[in-house]
C-alpha positions in Angstrom: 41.6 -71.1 -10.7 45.0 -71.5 -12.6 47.5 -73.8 -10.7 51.0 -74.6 -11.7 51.6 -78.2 -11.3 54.1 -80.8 -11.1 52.3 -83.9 -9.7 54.6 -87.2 -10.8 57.7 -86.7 -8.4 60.2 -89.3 -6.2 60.7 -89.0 -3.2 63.9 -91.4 -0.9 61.7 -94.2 -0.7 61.9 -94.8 -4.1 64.8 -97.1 -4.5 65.9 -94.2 -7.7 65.1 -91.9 -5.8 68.2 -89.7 -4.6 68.9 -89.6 -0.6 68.4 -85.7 -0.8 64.8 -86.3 -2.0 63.2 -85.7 1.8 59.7 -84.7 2.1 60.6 -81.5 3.7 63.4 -80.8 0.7 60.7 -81.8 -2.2 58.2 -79.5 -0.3 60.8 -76.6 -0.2 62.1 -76.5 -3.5 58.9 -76.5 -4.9 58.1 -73.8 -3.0 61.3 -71.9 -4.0 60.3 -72.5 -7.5 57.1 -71.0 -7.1 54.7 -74.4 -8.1 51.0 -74.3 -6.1 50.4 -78.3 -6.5 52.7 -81.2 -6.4 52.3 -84.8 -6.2 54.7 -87.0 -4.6 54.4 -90.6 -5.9 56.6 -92.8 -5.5 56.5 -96.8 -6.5 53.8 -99.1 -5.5 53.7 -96.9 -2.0 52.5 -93.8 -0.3 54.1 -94.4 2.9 56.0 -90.6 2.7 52.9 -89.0 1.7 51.6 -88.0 5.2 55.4 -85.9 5.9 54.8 -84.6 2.7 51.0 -83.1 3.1 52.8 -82.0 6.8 55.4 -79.9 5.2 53.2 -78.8 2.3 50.7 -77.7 4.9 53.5 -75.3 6.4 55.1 -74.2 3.2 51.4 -73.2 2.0 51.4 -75.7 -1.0 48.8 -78.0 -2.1 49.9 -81.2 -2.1 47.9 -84.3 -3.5 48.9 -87.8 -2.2 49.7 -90.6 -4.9 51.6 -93.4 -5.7 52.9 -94.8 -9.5 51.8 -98.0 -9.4 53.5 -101.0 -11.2 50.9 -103.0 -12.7 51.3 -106.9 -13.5 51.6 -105.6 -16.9 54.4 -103.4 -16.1 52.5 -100.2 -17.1 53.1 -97.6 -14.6 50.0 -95.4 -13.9 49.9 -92.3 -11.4 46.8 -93.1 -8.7 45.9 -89.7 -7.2 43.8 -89.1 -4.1 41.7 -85.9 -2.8 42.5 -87.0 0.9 45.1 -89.0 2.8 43.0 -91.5 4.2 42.0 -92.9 0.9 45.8 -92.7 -0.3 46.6 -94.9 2.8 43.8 -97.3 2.2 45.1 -97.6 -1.6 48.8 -98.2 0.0 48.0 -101.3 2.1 46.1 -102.8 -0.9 49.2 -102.5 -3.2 51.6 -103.5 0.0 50.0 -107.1 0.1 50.1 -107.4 -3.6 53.8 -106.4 -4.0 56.1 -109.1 -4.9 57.9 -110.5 -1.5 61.5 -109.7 -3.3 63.9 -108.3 -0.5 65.1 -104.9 -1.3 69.1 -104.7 -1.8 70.2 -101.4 -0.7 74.2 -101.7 -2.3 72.0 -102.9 -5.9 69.1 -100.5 -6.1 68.9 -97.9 -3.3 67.6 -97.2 -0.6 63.5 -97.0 0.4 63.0 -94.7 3.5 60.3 -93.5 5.3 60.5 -90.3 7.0 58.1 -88.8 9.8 57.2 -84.7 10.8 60.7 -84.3 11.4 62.1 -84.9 8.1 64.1 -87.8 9.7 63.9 -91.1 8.6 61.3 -93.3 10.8 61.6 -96.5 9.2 62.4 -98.7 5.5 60.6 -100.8 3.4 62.2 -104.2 3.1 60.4 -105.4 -0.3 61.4 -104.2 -3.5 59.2 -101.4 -4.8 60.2 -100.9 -8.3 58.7 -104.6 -8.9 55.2 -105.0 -10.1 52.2 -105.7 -7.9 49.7 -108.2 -8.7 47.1 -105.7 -10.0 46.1 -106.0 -13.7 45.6 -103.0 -15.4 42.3 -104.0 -16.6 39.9 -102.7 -13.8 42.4 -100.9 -12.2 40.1 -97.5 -12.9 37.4 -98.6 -11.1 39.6 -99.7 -8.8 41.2 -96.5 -7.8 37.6 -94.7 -8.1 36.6 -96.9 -5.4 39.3 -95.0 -3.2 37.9 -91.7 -4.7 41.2 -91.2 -6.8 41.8 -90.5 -10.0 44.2 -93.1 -12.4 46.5 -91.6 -15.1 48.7 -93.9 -17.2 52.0 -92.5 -17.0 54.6 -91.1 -19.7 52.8 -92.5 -22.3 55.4 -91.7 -24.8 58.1 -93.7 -23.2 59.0 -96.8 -25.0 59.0 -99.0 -21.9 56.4 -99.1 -18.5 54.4 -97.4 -20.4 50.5 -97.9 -21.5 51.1 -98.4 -24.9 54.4 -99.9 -24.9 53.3 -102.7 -22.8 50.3 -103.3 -24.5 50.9 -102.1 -27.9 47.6 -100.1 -27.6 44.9 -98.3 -26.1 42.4 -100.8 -24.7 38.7 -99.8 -26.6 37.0 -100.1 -23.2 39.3 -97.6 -21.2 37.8 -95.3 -18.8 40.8 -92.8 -18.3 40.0 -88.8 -18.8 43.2 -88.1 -17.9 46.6 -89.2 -19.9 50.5 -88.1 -18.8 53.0 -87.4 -21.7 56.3 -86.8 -20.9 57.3 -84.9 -24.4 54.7 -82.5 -25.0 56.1 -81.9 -29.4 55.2 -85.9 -29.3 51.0 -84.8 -28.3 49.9 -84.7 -32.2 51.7 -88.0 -33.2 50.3 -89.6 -30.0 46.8 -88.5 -31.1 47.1 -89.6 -34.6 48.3 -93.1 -33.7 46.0 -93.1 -30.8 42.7 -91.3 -30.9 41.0 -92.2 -27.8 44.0 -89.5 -26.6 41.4 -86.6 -28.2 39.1 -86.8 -25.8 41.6 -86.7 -22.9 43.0 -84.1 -21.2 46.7 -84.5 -21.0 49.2 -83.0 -18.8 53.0 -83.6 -18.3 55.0 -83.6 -15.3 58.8 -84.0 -14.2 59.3 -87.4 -13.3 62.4 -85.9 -11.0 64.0 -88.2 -8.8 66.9 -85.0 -7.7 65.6 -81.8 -6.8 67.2 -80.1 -9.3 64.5 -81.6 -11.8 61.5 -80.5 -10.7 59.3 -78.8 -12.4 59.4 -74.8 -12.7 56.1 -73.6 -12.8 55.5 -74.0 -16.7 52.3 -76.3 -16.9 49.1 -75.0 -15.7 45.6 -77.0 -14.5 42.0 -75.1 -14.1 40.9 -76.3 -11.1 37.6 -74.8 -8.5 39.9 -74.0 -5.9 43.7 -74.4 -4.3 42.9 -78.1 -2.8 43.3 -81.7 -3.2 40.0 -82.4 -3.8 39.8 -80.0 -6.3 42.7 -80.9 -8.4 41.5 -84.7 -8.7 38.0 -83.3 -9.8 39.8 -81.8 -12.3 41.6 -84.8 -13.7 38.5 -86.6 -13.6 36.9 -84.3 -16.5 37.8 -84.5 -20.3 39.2 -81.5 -21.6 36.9 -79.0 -22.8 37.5 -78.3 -26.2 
């Protein structure tokens, strides 16, 4: 089955996120622009992820619940999970491993939680955009043991990134599944990194305003129009 994607997307709790980014407005515009799947993930939390699978529920979308995670490296990496429960699970992990700095509302937004309603239920008083003390090493395994799927993210960008961070691909990584944000950049990627041949790579918006999400452009293969199914997709290579 063909689905139209856009699965790395911000919601109001991220501190860059804008205000109008609700779970019931991400939900809807997607809809409007005609996208099957989305991912909300916002940083280092999952906390609006049950209003989102609500609203997606009603609007008929599949939505699959995520976080980008800031690893103590820095790297960001998109942690994907078939089901809620494990998405939760993964949240509390990160929560206790965030760095205790207060978030400053006037300096770098504001982090709100919204419930059913599409009102806002509550805030998160740590910073999220800071780093959690999770290493990228294991971090794979880590997420598989929540039955998710990692993805570094926008591995083309020249900061937070995989191989900015780190200069390289590690030789032992485990990842099928790689994000570019510039598709033109995919043969230069490959050349300088080959372990990206084997993977199957997919790009996404990144939009923290409504405005920049994703028409329905990019396309996975997935078994069926679920969760589940998308994350068993990004689990497999590509087939070449």
């Amino acid at each position: 089955m063909r689905l139209s994607y856009d699965l790395h997307i911000h919601s109001c709790l991220s501190p860059c996120g804008d205000d109008d980014m609700t779970p019931a407005n991400i939900v809807g515009m997607a809809a409007l622009k005609g996208l099957d799947v989305i991912a909300v993930t916002d940083h280092n939390s999952c906390k609006n992820c049950p209003a989102v699978l609500h609203f997606a529920d009603r609007y008929g979308l599949v939505a699959v619940p995520g976080m980008e995670l800031c690893t103590s490296e820095e790297i960001h990496a998109l942690c994907l999970f078939p089901e809620l429960k494990q998405a939760m699970e993964f949240d509390a992990y990160v929560y206790d491993r965030l760095i205790r700095f207060p978030n400053k509302e006037e300096i770098f937004g504001k982090q709100q939680i919204y419930n059913m309603e599409d009102e806002i239920q509550d805030r998160v008083p740590w910073l999220l955009i800071n780093s959690a003390d999770i290493s990228f090493q294991g971090l794979w395994e880590l997420v598989m043991c929540c039955k998710g799927v990692m993805i570094p993210a926008h591995l083309d960008r020249t900061a937070n990134s995989l191989i900015s961070n780190l200069g390289a691909i590690p030789p032992d990584s485990c990842f099928p599944t790689a994000e570019l944000r510039h598709m033109e950049k995919l043969e230069k990627m490959k050349e300088a990194h080959p372990y990206l041949e084997q993977c199957r790579i997919i790009t996404n918006s990144d939009a923290h305003y409504l405005e920049n999400i994703n028409e329905p452009v990019n396309f996975l293969e997935a078994e069926e129009r679920t969760a589940e199914a998308v994350v068993r997709a990004l689990l497999e290579r590509e087939k070449k």
